[in-house]
N, C-alpha and C positions, 0 to 999 in steps of 0.2 A: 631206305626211307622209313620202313619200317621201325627200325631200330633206333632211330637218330630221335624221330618222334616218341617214340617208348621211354626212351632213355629224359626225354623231355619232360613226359608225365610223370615219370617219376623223380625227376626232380622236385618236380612243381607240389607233388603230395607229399613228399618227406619231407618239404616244409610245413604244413598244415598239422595241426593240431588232434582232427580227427580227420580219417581217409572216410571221404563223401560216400555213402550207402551204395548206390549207384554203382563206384568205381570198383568198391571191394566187390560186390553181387557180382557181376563182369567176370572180376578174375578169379572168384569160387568157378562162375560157372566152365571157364576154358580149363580150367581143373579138371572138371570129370568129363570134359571131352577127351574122346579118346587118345592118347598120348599127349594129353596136356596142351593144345594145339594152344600157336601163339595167337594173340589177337591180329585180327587184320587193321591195315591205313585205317580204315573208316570208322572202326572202332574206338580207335586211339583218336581221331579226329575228335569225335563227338564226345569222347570223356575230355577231352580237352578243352574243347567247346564250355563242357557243362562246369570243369574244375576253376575256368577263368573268369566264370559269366560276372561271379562276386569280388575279384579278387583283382588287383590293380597287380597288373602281370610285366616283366620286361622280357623278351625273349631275344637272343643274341646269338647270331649265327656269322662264324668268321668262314672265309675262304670259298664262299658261293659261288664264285670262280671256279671250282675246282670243282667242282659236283657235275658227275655229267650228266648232259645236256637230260636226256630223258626221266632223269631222277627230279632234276632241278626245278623241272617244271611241275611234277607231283608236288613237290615242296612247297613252291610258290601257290599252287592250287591249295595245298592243307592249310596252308598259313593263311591264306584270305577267308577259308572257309571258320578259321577260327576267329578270325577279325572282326567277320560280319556278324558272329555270336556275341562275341568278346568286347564292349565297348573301351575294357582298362587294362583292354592291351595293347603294346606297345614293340614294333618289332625292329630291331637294328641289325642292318645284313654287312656285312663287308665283303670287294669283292672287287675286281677289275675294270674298269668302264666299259669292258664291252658287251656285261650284261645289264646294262643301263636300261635298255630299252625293254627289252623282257624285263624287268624288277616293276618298270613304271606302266607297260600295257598289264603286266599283273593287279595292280593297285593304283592304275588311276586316279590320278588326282590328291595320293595320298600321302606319295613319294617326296619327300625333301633327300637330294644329294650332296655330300660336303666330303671334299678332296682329302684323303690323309697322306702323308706324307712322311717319312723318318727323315728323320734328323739327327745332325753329326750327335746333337750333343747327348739323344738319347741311345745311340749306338753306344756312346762310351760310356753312358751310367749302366747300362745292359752290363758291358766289360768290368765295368769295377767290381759291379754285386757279384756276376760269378767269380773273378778273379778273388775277391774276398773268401769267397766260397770253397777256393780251391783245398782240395783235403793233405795236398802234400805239398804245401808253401815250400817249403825247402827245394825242392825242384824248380823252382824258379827266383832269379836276382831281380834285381829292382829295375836292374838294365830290358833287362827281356819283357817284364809288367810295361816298363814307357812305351817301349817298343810295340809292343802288342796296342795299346792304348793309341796307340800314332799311327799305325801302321792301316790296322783293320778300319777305322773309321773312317779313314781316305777312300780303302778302296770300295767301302758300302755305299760313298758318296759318290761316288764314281760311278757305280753302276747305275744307283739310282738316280743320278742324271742326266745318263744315258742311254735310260730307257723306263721310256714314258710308261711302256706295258707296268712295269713296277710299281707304279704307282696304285693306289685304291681307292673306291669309293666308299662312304660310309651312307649307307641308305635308310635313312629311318623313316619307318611307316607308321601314320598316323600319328 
C-alpha cells in the first residue's frame, strides 16, 4: 500500500515544476533517519493531501478487484482521506462488481458506476497492433495472421459472455 501510494506521489511531483518545500524537507528528513527509513501510509497521505490541495489531480486505479481484501480497504481509507483535502481531485477505480458496495460505503454518495465491457472489435484492434508489431514477420503467413484475427476474438467473446464475473465496473469518484 505503501508503495503503490509512493509511487503515486511521485508521479504526481515529477510533473510539477518545483517539488513543494514540504515534500522535499520530508524526504531530507527520512534521509538521516537511521538507514534511511521509508516514509510511513500517513505520511504519504498527508503529502498527497497537501501536493493535490492546488492542483486538479485524476488518479486511476485499475484491477481493485485484485487487491486484497485488507489492503484495499487501507486504500479506500487513503483515498478519501485525500478527497476530503483535495477538492480537484478526481478518482477512477476499475474493478469487479463485487466490490461495489465497499467502493460506495467508502464514498458515499460520491460514487457514479458504469459497466465496461470488451468488445469483439477491440479485441481485434488489440490483435492487429501487436501483430503489426511482431519482430519476425517472416514467421508468420497471412493465413495464420486471419486466423489468429478469427479465431482469438471468438473465443474472448465467448468467455466474456459467459461469465458475468468478467465483466467491470468503472467507479468514478467525485
Amino acid at each position: 500500500m505503501t508503495r503503490m501510494l509512493g509511487s503515486l506521489l511521485k508521479q504526481i511531483v515529477g510533473g510539477l515544476e518545483k517539488i513543494p518545500e514540504e515534500i522535499s524537507h520530508a524526504f531530507q528528513q527520512q534521509k538521516k533517519a537511521v538507514g534511511g527509513r521509508r516514509l510511513l501510509l500517513p505520511d504519504i497521505v498527508k503529502m498527497l493531501q497537501t501536493v493535490t490541495l492546488s492542483l486538479r489531480t485524476f488518479v486511476c486505479i485499475d484491477a481493485m478487484d485484485e487487491c486484497a481484501v485488507v489492503h484495499r480497504v487501507k486504500l479506500l481509507d487513503s483515498l478519501k482521506q485525500i478527497l476530503e483535502k483535495s477538492s480537484g481531485t478526481r478518482i477512477f477505480i476499475i474493478g469487479r462488481p463485487h466490490i461495489r458496495a465497499e467502493v460506495e460505503n467508502h464514498f458515499s454518495g460520491q460514487v457514479v458506476s458504469v459497466s465496461v465491457d470488451s468488445r469483439k472489435d477491440d479485441i481485434i484492434g488489440y490483435l492487429r497492433v501487436r501483430l503489426d508489431e511482431d519482430e519476425s514477420p517472416e514467421a508468420m503467413d497471412e493465413s495464420l495472421a486471419a486466423e489468429i484475427l478469427e479465431k482469438i476474438p471468438e473465443k474472448m467473446s465467448e468467455m466474456y459472455v459467459g461469465a458475468m464475473a468478467q465483466r467491470a465496473l468503472l467507479y468514478t469518484i467525485r
